[in-house]
N, C-alpha and C positions, 0 to 999 in steps of 0.2 A: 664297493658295497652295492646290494643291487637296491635302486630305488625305491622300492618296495619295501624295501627294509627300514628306511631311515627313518620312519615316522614311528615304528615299536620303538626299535634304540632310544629316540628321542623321549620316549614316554619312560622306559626303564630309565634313562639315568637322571628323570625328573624326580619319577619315583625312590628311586636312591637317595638323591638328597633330600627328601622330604625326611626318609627314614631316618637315613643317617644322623638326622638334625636330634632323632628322640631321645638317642640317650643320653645326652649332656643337659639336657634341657629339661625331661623328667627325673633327672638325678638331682639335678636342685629343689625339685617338686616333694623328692623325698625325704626333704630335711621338714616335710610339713603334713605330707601326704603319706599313709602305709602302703605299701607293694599292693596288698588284694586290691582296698577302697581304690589306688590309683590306676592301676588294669580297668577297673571297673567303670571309672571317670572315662578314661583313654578310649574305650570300645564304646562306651555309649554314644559319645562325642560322637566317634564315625560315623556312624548306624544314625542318629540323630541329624547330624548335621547332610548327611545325602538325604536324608527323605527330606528334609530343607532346600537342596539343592535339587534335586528332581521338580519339586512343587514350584518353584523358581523356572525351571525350564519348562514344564508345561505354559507355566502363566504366558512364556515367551513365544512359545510355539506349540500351536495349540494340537499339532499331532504328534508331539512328546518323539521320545527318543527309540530309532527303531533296531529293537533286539530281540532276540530269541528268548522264551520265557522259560521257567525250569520245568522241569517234569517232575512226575513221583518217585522217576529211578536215579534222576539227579541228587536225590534229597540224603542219599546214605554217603555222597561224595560230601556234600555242603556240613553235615551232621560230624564228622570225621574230622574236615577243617575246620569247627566250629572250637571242638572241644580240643584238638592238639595245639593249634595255631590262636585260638581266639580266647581260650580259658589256661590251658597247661603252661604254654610259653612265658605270656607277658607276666603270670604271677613267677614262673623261675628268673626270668631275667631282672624284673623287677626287685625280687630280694635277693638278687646275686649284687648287682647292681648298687647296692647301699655299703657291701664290702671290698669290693673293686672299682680300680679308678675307673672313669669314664674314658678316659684314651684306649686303657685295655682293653675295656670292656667293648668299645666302638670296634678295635681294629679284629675282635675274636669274631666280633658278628659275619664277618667274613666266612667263618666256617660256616653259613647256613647254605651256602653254594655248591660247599663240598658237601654237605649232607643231602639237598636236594637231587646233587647229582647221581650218587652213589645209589639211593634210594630208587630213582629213575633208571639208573642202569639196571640197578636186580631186581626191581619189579615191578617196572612199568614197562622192558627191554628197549627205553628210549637209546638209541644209537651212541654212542660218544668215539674217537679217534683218541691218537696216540699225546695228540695236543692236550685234548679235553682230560685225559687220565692224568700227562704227567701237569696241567695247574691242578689237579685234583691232591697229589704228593708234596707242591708244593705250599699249597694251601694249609694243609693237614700239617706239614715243620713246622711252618709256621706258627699254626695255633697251638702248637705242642711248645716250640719256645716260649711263647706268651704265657702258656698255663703256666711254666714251672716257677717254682716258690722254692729259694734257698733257704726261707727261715721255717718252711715246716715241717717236719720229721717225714711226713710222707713226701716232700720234691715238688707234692701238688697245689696249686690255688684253690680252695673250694668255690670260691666265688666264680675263678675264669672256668670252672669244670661245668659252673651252675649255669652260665653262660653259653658254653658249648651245647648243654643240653637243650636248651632252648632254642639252641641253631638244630638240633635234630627233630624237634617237634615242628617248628615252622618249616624244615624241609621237607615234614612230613604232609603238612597243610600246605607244601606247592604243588603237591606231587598230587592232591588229588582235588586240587582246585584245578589243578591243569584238566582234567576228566570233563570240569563241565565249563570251560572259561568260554566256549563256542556261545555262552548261557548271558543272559544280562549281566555283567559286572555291578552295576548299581543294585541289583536284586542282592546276588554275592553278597556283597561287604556290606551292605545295609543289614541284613538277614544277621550273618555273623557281626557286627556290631554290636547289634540292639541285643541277640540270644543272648553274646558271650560276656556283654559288660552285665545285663540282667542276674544272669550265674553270678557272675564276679562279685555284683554289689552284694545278694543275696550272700554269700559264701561271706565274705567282711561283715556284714549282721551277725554272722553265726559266730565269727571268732572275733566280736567285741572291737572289731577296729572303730574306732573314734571319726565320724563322718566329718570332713574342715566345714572351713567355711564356705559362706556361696559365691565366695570371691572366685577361692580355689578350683569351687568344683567346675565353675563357668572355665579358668583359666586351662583346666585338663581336658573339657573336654573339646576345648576349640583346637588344641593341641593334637588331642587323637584325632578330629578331623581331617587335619592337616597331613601330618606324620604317619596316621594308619588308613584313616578312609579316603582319600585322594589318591594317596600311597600305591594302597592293595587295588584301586581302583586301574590305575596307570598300570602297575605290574599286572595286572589281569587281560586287556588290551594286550601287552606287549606279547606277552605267554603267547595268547591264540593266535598270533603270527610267528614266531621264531620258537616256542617250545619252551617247557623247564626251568632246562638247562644255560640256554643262551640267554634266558632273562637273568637267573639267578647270577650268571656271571657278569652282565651288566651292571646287575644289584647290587653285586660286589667291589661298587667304584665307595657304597655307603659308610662303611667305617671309616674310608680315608678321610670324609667329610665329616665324620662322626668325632674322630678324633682331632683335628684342625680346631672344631669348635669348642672340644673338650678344653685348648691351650687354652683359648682367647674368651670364656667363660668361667671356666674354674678354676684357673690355672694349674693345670696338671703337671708335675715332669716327671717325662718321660725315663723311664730306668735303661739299661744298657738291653735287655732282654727284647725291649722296644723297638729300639735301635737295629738289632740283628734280624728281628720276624720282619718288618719294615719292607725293607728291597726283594725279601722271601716271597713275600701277600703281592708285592708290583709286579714283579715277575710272572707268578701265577696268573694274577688276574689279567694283563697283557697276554696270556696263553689264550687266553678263553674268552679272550674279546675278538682276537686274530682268528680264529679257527673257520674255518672254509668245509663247505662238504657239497660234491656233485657227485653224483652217478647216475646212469640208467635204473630208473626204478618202476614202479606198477601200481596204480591206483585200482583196487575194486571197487566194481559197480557197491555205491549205496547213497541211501536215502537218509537225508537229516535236514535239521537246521540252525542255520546260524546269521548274523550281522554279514554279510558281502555283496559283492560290486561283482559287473560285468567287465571288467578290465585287467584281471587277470586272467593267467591260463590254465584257472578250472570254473568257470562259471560261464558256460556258454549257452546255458540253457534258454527254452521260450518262459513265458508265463502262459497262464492258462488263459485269460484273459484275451491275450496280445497283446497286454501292453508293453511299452520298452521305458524303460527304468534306468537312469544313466548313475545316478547317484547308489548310496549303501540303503538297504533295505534288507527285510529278514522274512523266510517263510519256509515251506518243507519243499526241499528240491533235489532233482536226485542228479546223482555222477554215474556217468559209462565208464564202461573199463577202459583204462588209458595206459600206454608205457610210453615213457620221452624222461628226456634227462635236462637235467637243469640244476643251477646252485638252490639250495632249498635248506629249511631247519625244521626240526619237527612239529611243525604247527600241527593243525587241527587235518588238516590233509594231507602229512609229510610223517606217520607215524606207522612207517611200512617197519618190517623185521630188514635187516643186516644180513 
């Protein structure tokens, strides 16, 4: 793997298991907490607890953390992850989640990999190979074994379906977080936090949910700190180096940990349905951890900016100044037209056409 890469990876499958951790953990939250009121705990949390953590890192360093701020044409990308990934989701998952085990429900979250992907191939024309489709197949068996339900007349789980959808709204909310992840990730997930738990609780006012106690509410939102704003934080980092797609299938180490905990917390057991999706989801996701892409490709000339360093091989630029800047630093700088080949994933400068 190329060096360069190891430090996203590391951040994706931090980010995994922090997620992974959520839904065994706010399943028990349920037996006290409603679906909207608990969304709405869980994003505040995020959103709360990074402006906590920023203010923490200025105190320490007094020229704060150096990123690219959003624009106005950012705000229809942020606006779109707000309301699919920040509002839509955590209320389906959350009341899916009350009628499905938590092992299942862990191991289906899986499918938000295949849904980012798929999403990313037909309309964002992110690249994917024959690797990337066929864990995209196996993926998709598998969450099709996991939904099915012998005892209901329709075959189907409601709850695992209600699950599934929530993996197509948050693959909806990668796909176009991916658009501005070049952008501060703490502005990100801070912004959707704060908006989406504010909806949320507002929304729980209106349908009479019962607000707990302030035991609870401290306890959920240190949890979506953790679980969503550290989380979306890490997976945001790791996107604007490797892309999507390679993050979401890293992401997708999170149910296996999701379900683990499921045992050794609620004690779940596993049905035979389990058992079969199980080495289906290993398989997959080994596809799409292995996956390699080099060719001759073509950077055009432009101007943007973002978070980087002089030590890779697209930042060669002077500053205006003259000064030299060995460390990550962020400002508007532009790229000459380039063609060379090299291993690469669709970051932020690797999002040529096929």
């Amino acid at each position: 793997m190329n060096k360069s890469k190891i430090y996203p990876v590391i951040m994706a499958l931090v980010a995994s298991i922090l997620f992974g951790a959520s839904a065994p953990i706010t399943k028990i939250l349920l037996g006290q907490i409603e679906p909207v009121a608990l969304a709405a705990f869980l994003y505040l949390g995020s959103g709360i607890g990074l402006v906590v953590f920023q203010l923490v890192s200025l105190l320490i360093n007094r020229q704060g953390i150096s990123e690219a701020p959003l624009k106005k044409k950012d705000l229809k990308w942020l606006l779109g992850a707000i309301i699919a990934g920040g509002v839509i989701a955590p209320i389906i998952l959350l009341s899916s989640l009350k009628i499905t085990p938590a092992s299942t429900a862990s191991l289906l979250l899986n499918f938000e990999s295949v849904a980012t992907t798929i999403i990313a191939i037909l309309f964002f024309k992110e690249s994917a190979g024959k690797q990337i489709l066929s864990a995209v197949v196996l993926l998709t068996l598998a969450s099709i074994i996991l939904s099915w339900d012998f005892k209901n007349q329709w075959g189907v789980s409601i709850g695992s379906l209600g699950v599934v959808l929530a993996c197509f709204c948050w693959g909806i909310d990668n796909n176009f977080t991916r658009n501005i992840s070049a952008k501060n990730p703490f502005t990100i997930v801070t912004m959707k936090g704060i908006v989406a738990g504010s909806f949320s609780l507002v929304l729980a006012k209106l349908l009479n949910n019962r607000i707990p106690e302030f035991r609870l509410v401290i306890i959920a939102m240190i949890i979506g700190f953790f679980c969503y704003g550290v989380s979306i934080v890490l997976f945001v980092f790791a996107m604007r180096h490797i892309g999507s797609t390679r993050t979401s299938a890293l992401f997708g180490t999170a149910p296996f940990i999701g379900s683990i905990l499921s045992f050794i917390l609620l004690g779940d057991t596993p049905n035979i349905m389990f058992f079969i999706a199980l080495p289906i989801m290993i398989i997959g996701t080994v596809f799409l951890l292995r996956e390699e892409h080099q060719h001759m490709h073509k950077h055009e000339a432009i101007e943007h900016e973002h978070r980087h360093n002089h030590n890779d091989e697209h930042h060669d630029h002077e500053h205006i100044d003259g000064s030299i800047i060995s460390g990550n630093h962020s400002h508007l700088h532009s790229h000459e037209l380039i063609e060379h080949i090299h291993s690469h994933s669709p970051d932020i400068h690797h999002r040529h056409v096929h």
